[in-house]
Structure formats: structure tokens, C-alpha cells
N, CA, C and O atoms as CSV, one atom per row, in Angstrom:
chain,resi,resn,atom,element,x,y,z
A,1,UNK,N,N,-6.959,-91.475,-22.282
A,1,UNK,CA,C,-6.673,-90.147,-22.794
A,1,UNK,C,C,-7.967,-89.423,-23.164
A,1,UNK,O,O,-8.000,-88.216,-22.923
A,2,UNK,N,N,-9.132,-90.052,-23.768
A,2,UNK,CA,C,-10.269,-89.581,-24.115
A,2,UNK,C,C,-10.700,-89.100,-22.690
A,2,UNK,O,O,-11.117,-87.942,-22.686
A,3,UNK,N,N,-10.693,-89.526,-21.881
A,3,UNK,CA,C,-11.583,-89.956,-20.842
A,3,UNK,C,C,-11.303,-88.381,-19.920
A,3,UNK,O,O,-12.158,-87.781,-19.267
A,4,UNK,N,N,-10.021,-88.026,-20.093
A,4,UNK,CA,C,-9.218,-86.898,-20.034
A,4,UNK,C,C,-9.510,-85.870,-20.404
A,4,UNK,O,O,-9.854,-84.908,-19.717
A,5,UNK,N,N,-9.387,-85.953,-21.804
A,5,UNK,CA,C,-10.509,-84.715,-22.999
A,5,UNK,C,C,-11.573,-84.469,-22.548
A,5,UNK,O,O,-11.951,-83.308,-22.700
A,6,UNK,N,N,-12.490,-85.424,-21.819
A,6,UNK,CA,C,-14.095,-84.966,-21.650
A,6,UNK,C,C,-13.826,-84.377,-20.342
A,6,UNK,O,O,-14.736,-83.598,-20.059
A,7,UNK,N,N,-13.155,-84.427,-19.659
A,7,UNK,CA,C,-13.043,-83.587,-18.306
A,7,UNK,C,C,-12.819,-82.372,-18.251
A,7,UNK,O,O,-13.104,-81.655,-17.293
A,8,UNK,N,N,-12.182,-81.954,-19.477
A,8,UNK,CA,C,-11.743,-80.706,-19.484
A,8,UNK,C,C,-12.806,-79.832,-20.062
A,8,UNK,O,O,-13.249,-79.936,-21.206
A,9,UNK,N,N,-13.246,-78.788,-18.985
A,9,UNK,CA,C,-14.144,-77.691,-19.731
A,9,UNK,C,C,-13.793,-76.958,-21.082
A,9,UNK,O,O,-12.692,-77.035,-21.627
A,10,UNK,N,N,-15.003,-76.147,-21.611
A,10,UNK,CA,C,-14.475,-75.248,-22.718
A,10,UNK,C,C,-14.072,-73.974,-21.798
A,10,UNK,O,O,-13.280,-73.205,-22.343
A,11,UNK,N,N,-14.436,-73.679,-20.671
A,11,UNK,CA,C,-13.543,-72.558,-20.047
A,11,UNK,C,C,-11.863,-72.711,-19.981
A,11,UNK,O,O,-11.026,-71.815,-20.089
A,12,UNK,N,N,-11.679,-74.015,-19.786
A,12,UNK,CA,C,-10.153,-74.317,-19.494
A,12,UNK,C,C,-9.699,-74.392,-20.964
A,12,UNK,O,O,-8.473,-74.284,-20.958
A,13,UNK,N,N,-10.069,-74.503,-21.969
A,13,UNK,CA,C,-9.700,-74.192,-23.064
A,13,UNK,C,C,-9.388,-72.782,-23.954
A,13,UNK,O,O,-8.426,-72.286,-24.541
A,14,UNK,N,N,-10.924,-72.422,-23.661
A,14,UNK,CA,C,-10.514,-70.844,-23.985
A,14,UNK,C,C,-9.565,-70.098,-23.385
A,14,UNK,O,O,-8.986,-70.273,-22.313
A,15,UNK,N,N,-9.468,-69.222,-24.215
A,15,UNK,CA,C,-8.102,-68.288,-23.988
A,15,UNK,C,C,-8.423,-66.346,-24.063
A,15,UNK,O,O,-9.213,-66.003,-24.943
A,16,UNK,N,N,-8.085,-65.713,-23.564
A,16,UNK,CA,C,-8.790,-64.769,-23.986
A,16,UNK,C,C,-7.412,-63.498,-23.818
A,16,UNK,O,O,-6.557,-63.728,-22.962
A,17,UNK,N,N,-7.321,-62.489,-24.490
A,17,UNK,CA,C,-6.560,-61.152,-24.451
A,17,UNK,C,C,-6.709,-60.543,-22.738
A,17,UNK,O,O,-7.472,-61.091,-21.943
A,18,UNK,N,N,-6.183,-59.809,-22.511
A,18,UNK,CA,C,-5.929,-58.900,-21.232
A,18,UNK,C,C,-5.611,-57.479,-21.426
A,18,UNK,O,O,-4.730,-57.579,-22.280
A,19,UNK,N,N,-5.719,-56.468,-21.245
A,19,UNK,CA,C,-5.187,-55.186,-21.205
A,19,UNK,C,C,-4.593,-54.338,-19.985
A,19,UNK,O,O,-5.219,-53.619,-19.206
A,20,UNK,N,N,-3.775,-54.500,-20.007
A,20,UNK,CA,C,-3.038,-54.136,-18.606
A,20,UNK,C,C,-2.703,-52.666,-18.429
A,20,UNK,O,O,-3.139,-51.781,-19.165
A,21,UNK,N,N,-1.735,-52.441,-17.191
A,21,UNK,CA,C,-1.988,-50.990,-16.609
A,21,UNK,C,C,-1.367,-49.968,-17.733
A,21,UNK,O,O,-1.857,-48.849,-17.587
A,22,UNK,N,N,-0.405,-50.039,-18.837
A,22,UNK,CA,C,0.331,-49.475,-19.449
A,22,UNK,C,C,-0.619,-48.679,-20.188
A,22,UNK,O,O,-0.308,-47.529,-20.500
A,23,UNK,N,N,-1.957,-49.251,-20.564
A,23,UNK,CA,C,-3.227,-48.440,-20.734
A,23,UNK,C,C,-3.584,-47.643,-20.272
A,23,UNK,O,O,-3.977,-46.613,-20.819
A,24,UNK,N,N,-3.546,-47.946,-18.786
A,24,UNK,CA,C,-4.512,-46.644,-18.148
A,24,UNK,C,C,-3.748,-45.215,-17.955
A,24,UNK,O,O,-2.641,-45.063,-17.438
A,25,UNK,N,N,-4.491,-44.333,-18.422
A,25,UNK,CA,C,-4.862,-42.846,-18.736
A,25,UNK,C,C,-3.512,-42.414,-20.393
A,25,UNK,O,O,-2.766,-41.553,-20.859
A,26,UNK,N,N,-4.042,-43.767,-20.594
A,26,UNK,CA,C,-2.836,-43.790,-22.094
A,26,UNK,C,C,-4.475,-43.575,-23.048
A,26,UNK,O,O,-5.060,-42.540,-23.367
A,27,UNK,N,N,-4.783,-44.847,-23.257
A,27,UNK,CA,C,-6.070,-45.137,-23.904
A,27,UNK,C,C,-6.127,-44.926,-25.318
A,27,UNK,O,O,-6.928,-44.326,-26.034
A,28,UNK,N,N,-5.108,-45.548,-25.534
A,28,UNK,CA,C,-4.702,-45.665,-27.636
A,28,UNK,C,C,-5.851,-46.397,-28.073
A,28,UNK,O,O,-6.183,-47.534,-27.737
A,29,UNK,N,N,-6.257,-45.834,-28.637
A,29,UNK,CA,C,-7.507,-46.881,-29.581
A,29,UNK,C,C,-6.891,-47.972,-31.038
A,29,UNK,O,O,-7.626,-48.846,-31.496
A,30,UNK,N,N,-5.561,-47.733,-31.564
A,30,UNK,CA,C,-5.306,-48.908,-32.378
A,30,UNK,C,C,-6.022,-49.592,-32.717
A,30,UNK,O,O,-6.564,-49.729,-33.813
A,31,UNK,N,N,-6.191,-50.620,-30.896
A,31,UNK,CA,C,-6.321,-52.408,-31.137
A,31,UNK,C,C,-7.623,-52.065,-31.469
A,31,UNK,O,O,-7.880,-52.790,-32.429
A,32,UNK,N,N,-8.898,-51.163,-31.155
A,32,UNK,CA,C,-9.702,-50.995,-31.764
A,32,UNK,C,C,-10.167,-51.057,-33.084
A,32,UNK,O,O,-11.250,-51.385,-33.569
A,33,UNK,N,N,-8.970,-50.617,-33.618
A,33,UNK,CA,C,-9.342,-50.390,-35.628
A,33,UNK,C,C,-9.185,-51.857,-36.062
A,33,UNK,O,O,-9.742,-52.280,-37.075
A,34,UNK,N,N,-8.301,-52.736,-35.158
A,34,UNK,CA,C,-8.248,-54.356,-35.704
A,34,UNK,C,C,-9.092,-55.417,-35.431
A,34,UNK,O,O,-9.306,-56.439,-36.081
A,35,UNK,N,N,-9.623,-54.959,-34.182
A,35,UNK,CA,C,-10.543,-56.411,-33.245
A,35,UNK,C,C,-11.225,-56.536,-34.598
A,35,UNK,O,O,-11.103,-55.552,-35.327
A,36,UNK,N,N,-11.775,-57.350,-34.969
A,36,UNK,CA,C,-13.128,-57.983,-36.017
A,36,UNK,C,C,-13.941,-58.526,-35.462
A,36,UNK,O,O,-14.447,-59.510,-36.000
A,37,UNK,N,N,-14.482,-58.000,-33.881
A,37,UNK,CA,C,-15.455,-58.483,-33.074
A,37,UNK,C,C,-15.989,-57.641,-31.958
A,37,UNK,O,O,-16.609,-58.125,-31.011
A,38,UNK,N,N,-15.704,-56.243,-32.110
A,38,UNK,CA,C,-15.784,-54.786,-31.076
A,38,UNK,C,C,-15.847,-55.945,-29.857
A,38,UNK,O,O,-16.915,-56.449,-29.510
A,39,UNK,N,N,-14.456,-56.322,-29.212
A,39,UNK,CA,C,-14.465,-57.033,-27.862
A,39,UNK,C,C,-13.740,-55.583,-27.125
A,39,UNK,O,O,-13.366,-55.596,-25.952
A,40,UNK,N,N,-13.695,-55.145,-27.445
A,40,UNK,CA,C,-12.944,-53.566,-26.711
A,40,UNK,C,C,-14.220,-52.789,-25.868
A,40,UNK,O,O,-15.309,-52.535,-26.382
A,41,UNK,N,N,-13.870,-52.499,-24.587
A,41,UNK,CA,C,-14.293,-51.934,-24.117
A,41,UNK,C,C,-14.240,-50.313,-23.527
A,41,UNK,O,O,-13.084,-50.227,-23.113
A,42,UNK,N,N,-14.741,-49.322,-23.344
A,42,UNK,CA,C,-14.063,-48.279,-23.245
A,42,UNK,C,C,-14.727,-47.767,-21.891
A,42,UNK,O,O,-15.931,-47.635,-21.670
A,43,UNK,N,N,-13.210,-47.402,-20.683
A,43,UNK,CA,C,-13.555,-46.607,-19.623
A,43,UNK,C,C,-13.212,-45.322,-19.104
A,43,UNK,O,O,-13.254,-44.304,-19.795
A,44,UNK,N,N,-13.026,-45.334,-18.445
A,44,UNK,CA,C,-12.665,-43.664,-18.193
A,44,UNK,C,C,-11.349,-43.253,-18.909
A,44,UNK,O,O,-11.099,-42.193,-19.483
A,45,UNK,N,N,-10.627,-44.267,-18.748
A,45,UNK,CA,C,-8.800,-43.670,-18.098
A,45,UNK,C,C,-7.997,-45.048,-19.315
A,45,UNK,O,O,-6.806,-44.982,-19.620
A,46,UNK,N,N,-9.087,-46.366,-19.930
A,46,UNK,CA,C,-8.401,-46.760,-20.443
A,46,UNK,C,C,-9.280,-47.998,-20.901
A,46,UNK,O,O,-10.498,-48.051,-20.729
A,47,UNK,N,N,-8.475,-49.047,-21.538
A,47,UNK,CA,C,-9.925,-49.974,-22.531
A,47,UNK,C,C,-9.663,-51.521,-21.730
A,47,UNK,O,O,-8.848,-51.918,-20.897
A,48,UNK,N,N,-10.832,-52.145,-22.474
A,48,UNK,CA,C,-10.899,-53.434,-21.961
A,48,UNK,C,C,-11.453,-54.426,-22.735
A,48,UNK,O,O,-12.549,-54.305,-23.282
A,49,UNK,N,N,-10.666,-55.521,-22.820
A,49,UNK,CA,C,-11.032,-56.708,-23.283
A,49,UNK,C,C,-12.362,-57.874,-22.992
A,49,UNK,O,O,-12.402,-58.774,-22.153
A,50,UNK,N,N,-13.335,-57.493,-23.962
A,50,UNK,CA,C,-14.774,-58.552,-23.616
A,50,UNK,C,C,-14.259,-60.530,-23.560
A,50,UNK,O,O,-14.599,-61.208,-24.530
A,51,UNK,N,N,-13.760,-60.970,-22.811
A,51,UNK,CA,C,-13.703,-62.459,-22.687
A,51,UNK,C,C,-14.829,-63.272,-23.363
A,51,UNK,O,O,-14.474,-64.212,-24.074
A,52,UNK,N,N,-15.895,-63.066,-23.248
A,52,UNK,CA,C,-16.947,-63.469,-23.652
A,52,UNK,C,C,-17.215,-63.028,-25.350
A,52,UNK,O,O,-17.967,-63.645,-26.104
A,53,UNK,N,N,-16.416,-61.837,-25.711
A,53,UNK,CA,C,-16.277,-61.228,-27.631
A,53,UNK,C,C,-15.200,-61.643,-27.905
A,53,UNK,O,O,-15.127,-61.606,-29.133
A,54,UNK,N,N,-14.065,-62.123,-27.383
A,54,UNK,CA,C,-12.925,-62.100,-27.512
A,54,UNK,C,C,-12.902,-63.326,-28.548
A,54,UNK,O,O,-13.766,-64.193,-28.417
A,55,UNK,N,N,-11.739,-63.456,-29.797
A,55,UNK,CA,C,-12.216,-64.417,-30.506
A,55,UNK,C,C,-10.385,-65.162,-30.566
A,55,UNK,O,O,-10.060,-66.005,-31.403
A,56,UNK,N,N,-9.880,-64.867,-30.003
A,56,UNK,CA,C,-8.173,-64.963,-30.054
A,56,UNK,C,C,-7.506,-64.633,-31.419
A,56,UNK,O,O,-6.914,-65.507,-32.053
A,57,UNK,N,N,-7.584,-63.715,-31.732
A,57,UNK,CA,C,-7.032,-63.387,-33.192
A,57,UNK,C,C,-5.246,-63.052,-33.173
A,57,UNK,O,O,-4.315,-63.374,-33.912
A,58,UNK,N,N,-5.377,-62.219,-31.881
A,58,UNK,CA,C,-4.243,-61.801,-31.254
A,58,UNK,C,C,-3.882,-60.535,-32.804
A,58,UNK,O,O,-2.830,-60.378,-33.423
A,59,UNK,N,N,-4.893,-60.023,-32.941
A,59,UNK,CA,C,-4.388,-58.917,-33.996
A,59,UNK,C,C,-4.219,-57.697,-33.080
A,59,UNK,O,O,-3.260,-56.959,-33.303
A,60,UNK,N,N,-5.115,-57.392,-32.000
A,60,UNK,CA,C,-5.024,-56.391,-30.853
A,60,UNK,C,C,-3.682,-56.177,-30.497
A,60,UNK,O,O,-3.474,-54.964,-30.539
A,61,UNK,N,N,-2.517,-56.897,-30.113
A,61,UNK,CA,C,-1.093,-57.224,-29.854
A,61,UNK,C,C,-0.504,-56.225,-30.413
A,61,UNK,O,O,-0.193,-55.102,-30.017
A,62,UNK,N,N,-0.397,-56.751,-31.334
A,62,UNK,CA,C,0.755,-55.603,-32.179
A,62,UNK,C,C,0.398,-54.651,-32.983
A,62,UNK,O,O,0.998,-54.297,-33.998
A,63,UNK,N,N,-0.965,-54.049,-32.378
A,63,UNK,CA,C,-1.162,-52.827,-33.180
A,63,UNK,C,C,-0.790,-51.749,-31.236
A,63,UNK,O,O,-0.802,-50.520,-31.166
A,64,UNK,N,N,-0.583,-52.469,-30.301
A,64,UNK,CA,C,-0.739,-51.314,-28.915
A,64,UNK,C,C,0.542,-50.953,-29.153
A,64,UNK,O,O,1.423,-51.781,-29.384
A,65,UNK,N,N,0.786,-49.332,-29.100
A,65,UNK,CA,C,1.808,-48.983,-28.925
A,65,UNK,C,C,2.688,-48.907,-27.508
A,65,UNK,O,O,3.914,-48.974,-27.422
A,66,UNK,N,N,1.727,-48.748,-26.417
A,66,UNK,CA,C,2.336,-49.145,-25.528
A,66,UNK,C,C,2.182,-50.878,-24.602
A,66,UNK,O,O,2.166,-50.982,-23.375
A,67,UNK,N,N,2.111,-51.776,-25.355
A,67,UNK,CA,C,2.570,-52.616,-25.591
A,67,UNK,C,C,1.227,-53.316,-24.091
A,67,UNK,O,O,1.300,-54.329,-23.395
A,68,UNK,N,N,0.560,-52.615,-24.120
A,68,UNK,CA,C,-0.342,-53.228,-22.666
A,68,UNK,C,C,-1.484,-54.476,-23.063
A,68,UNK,O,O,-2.378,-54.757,-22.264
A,69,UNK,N,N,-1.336,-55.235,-24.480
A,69,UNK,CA,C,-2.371,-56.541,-24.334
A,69,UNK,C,C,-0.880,-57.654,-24.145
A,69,UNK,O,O,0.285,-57.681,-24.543
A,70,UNK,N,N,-1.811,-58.491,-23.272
A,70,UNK,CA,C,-1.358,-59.749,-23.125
A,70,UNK,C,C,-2.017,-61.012,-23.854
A,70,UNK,O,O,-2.497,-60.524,-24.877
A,71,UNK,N,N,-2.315,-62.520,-23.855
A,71,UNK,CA,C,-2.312,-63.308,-23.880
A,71,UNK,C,C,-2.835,-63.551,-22.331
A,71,UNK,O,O,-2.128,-63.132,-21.414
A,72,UNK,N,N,-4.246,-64.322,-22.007
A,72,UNK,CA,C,-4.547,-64.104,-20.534
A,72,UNK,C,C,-3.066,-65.191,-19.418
A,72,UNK,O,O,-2.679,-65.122,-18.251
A,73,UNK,N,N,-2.694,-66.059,-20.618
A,73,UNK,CA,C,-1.767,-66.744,-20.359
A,73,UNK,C,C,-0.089,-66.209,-19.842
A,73,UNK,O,O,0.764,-66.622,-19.056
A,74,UNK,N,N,-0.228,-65.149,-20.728
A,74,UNK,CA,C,1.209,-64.469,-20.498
A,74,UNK,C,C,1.201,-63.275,-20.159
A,74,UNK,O,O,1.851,-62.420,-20.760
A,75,UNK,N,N,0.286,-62.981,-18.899
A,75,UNK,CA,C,0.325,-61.817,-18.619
A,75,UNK,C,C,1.303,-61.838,-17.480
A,75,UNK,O,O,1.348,-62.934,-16.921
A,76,UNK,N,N,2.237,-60.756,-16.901
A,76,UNK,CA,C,3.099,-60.617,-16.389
A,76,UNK,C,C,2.707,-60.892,-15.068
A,76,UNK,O,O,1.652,-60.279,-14.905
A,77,UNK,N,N,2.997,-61.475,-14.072
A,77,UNK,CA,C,2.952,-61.993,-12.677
A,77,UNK,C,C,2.195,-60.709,-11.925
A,77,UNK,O,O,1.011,-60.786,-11.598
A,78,UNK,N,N,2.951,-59.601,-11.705
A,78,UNK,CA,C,2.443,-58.252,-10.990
A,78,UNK,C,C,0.766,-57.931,-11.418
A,78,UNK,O,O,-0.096,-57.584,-10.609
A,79,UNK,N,N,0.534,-58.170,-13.072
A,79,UNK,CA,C,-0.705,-57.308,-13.247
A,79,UNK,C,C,-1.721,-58.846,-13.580
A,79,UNK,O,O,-2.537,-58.938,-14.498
A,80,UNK,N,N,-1.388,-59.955,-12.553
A,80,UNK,CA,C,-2.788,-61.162,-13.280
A,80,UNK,C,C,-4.103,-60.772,-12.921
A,80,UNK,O,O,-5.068,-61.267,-13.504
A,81,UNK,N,N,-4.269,-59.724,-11.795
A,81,UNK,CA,C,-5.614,-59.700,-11.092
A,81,UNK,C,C,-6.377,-58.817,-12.649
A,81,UNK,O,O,-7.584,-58.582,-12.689
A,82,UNK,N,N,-5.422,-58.434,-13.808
A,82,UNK,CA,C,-6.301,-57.599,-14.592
A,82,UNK,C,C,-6.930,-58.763,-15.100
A,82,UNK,O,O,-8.008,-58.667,-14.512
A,83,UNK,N,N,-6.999,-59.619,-15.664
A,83,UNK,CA,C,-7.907,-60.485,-16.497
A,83,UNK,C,C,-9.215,-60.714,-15.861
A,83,UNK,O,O,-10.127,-60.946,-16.655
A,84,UNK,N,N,-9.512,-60.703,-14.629
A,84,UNK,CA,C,-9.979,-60.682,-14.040
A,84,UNK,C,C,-11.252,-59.023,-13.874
A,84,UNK,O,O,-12.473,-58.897,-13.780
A,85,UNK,N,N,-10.387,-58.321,-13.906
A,85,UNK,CA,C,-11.008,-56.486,-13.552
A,85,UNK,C,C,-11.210,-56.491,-15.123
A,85,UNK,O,O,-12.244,-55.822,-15.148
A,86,UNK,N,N,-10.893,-56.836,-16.717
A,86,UNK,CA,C,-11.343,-56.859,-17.914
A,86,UNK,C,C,-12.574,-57.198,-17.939
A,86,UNK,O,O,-13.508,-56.488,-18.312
A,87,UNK,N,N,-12.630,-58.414,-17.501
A,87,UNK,CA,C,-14.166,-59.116,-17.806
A,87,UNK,C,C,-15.366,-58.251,-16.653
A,87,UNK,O,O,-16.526,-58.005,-16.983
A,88,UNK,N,N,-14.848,-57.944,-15.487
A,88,UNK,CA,C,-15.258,-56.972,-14.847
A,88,UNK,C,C,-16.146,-56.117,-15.259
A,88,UNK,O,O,-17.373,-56.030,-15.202
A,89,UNK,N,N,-14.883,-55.207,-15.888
A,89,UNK,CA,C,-15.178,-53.565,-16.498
A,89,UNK,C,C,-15.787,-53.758,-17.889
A,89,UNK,O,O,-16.039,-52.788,-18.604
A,90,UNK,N,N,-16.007,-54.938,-18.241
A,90,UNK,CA,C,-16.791,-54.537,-19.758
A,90,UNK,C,C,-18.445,-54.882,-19.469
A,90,UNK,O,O,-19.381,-54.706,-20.248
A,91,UNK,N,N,-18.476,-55.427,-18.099
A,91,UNK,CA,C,-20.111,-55.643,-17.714
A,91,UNK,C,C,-20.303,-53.851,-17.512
A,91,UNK,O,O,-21.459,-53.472,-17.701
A,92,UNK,N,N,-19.499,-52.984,-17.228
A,92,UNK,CA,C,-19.834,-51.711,-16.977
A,92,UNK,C,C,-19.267,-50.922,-17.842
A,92,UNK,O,O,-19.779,-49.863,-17.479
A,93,UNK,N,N,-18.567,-50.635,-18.748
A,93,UNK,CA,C,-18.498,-49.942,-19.395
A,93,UNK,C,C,-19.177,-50.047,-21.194
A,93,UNK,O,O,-19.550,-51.161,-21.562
A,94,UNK,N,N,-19.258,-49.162,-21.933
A,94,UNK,CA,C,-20.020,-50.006,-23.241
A,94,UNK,C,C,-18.362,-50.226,-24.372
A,94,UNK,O,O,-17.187,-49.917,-24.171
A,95,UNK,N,N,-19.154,-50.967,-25.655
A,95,UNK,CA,C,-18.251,-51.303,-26.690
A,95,UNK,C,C,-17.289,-50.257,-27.052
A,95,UNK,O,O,-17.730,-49.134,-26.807
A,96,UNK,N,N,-16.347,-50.273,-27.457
A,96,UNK,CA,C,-15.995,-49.033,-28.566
A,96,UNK,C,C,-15.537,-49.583,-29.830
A,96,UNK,O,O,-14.651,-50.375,-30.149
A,97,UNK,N,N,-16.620,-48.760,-30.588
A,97,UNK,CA,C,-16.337,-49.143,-32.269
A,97,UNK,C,C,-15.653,-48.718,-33.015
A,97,UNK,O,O,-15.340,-49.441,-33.962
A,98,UNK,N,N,-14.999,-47.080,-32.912
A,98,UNK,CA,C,-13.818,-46.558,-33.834
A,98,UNK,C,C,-12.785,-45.972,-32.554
A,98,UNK,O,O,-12.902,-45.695,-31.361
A,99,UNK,N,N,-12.001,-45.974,-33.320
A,99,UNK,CA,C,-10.536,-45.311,-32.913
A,99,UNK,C,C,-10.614,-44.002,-32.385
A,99,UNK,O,O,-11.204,-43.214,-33.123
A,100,UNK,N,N,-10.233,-43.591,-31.432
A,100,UNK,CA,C,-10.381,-41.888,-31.129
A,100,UNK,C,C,-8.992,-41.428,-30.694
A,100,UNK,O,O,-8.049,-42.212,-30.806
A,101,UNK,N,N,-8.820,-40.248,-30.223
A,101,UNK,CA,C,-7.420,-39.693,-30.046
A,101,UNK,C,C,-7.055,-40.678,-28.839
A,101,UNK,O,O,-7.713,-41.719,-28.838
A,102,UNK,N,N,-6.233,-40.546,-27.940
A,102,UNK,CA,C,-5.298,-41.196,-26.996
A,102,UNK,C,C,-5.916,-40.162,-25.693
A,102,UNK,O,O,-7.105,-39.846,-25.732
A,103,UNK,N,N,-5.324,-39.834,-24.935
A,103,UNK,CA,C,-6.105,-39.273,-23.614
A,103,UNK,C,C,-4.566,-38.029,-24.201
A,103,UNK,O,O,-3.649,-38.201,-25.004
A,104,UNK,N,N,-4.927,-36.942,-23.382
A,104,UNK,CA,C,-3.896,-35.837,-23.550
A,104,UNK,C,C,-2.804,-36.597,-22.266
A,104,UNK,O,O,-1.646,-36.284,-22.545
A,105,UNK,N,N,-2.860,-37.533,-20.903
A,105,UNK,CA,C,-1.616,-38.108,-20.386
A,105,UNK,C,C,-1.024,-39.233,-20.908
A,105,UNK,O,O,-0.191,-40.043,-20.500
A,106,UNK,N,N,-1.875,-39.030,-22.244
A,106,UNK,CA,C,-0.813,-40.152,-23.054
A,106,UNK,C,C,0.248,-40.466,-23.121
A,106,UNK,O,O,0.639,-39.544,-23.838
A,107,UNK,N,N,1.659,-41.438,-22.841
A,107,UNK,CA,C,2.872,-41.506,-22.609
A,107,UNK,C,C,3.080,-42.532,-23.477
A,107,UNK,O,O,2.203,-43.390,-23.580
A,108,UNK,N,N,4.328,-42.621,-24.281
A,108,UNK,CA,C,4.596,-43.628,-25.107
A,108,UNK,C,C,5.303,-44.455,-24.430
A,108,UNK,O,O,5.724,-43.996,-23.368
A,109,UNK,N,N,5.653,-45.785,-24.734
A,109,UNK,CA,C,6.227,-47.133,-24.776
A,109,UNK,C,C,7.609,-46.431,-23.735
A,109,UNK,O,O,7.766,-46.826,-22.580
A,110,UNK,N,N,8.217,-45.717,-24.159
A,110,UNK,CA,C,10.098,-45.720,-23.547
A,110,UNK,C,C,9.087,-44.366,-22.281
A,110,UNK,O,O,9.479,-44.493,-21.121
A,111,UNK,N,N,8.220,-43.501,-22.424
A,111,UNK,CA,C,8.211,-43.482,-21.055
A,111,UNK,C,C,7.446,-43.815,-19.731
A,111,UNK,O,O,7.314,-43.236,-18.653
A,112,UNK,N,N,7.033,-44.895,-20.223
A,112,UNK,CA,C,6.072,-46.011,-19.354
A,112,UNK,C,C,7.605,-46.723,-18.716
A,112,UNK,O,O,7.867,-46.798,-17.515
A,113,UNK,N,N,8.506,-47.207,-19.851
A,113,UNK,CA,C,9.454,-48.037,-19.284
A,113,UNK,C,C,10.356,-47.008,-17.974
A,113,UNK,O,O,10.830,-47.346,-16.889
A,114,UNK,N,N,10.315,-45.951,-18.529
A,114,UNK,CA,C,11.809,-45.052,-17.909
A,114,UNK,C,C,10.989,-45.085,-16.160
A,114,UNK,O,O,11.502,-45.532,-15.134
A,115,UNK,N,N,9.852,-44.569,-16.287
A,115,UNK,CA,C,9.116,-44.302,-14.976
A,115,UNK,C,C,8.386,-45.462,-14.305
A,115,UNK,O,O,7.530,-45.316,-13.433
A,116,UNK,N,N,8.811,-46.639,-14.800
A,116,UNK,CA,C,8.969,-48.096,-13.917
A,116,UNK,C,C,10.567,-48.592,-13.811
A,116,UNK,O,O,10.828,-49.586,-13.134
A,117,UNK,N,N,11.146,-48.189,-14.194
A,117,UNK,CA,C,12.872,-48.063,-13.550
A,117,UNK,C,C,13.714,-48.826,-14.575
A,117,UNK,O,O,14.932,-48.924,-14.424
């Protein structure tokens, strides 16, 4: 069983947040006011999770109103390639440290759902 433990990387251990499409051109800053590690990244149209800042607090979660962080674990089948485009987009975009308005195509939670069916 030890022998087991040492095989396993600290990559396969870590765990890291995701921010998926329900973000983009939403761009709620919330999870911003909670991270306790500016792992938020900010891009044009919407934010992103630093893997490498990310500390698993999972406080980011339930402050999104439209409900777009995951668990890199439980991210929904359709959007896995984002965990991937997160760690991406925060080599190119910079930190964001406070909260700012939402984008003016901001759409809440019920009409993200209504206009995916």
C-alpha cells in the first residue's frame, strides 16, 4: 500500500477550481471578494482560475451567481476542455484583486438555464 502512495504524484493529488462557460460575457466578480489567494484571473468576456494559486477553499462556489465554478473533478462532461483553457488563460491574462460591476450582457442563473433548453 505504501509502495502505492509513493507512486502517486502531487499533481494527481491536487485538485483545483474551474470556471466554466456560464461566465463568459457574464463576468460577476463575487468569487473575487472571497478567493484568499487572488487565483482569479481576468479576461475579456470572463474570469479564470490560477491552478498553480488555487488553494481548494471552494469559497469561490457559492458566492457565483451564475453558478459557473466547478471542482476540476466535477466539472460537467460538455465543458472539461475548460480546466484546461483556465490554466491557459491565466498565463495571459493578469490577477484580479477587487470586485467590479458584471459586463452590461450579464444574464442571471434562470436565463443561462432558459437559453440552454
Amino acid at each position: 500500500m505504501l509502495e502505492a502512495l509513493n507512486r502517486i504524484s502531487i499533481e494527481e493529488l491536487s485538485m483545483t477550481y474551474t470556471v466554466t462557460p456560464n461566465c463568459d460575457n457574464c463576468k460577476y466578480t463575487d468569487c473575487v471578494e472571497v478567493c484568499p489567494v487572488e487565483a482569479f484571473h481576468e479576461g475579456p468576456t470572463m474570469l479564470y482560475i490560477n491552478p498553480e494559486t488555487c488553494i481548494d477553499c471552494n469559497a469561490c462556489v457559492e458566492e457565483c451567481p451564475v453558478e459557473a465554478i466547478y471542482a476540476d473533478v466535477d466539472v460537467p462532461e460538455k465543458w472539461a476542455s475548460y480546466t484546461a483553457l483556465n490554466e491557459e488563460k491565466c498565463e495571459e491574462y493578469p490577477v484580479i484583486e477587487e470586485a467590479k460591476d458584471p459586463l452590461p450582457t450579464a444574464r442571471t442563473l434562470e436565463e443561462i438555464q432558459a437559453a440552454e433548453g
